[in-house]
C-alpha positions in Angstrom: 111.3 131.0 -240.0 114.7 129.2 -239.0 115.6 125.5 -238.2 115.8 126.6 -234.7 111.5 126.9 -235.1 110.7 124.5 -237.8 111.5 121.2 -239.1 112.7 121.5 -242.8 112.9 117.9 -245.1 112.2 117.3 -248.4 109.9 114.9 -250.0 111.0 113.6 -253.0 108.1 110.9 -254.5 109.4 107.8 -256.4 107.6 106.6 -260.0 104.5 105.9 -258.2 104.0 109.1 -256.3 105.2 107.6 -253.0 107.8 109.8 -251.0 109.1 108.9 -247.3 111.2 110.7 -244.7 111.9 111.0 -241.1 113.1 113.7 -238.8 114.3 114.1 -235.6 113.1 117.7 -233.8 115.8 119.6 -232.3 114.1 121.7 -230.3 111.0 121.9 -227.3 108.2 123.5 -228.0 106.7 125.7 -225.2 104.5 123.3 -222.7 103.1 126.3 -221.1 101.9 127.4 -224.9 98.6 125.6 -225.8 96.8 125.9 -229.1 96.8 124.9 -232.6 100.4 124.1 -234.5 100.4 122.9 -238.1 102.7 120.1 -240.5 102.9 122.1 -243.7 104.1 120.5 -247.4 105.4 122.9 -249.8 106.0 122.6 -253.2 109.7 123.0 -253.3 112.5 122.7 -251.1 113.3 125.3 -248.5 115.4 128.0 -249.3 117.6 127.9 -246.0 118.9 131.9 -246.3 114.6 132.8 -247.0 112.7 130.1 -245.0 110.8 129.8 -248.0 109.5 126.7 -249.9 107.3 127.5 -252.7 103.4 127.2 -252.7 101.7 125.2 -249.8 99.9 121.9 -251.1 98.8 121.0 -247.9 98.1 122.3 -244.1 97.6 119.5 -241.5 96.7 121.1 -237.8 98.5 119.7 -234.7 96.8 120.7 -231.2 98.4 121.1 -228.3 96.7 121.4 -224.6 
């Protein structure tokens, strides 16, 4: 888990439960890797010296061929 592998921003909803952000990915992924990647939302915000966030509260899959 660094910033060099993963895309870290943090969601912060408004009074109605709506949050937006954008990202721009610093890195390539492998093209000669296929297979399944994932967007996951954590609860909290990373902890940039752990990688960790908190509990997941959601796991959308990306595939890649």
């Amino acid at each position: 888990m660094s910033p060099q592998t993963e895309v870290w921003f943090d969601l912060v909803p408004d009074a109605d439960g709506v949050a937006v952000d954008q990202t721009l990915v610093p890195f390539i992924t492998d093209r000669g890797i296929s297979g399944e990647r994932s967007v996951v939302i954590h609860m909290e915000a990373t902890n940039e010296t752990t990688g960790g966030a908190g509990p997941r509260q959601a796991c959308l899959p990306l595939v890649f061929s």
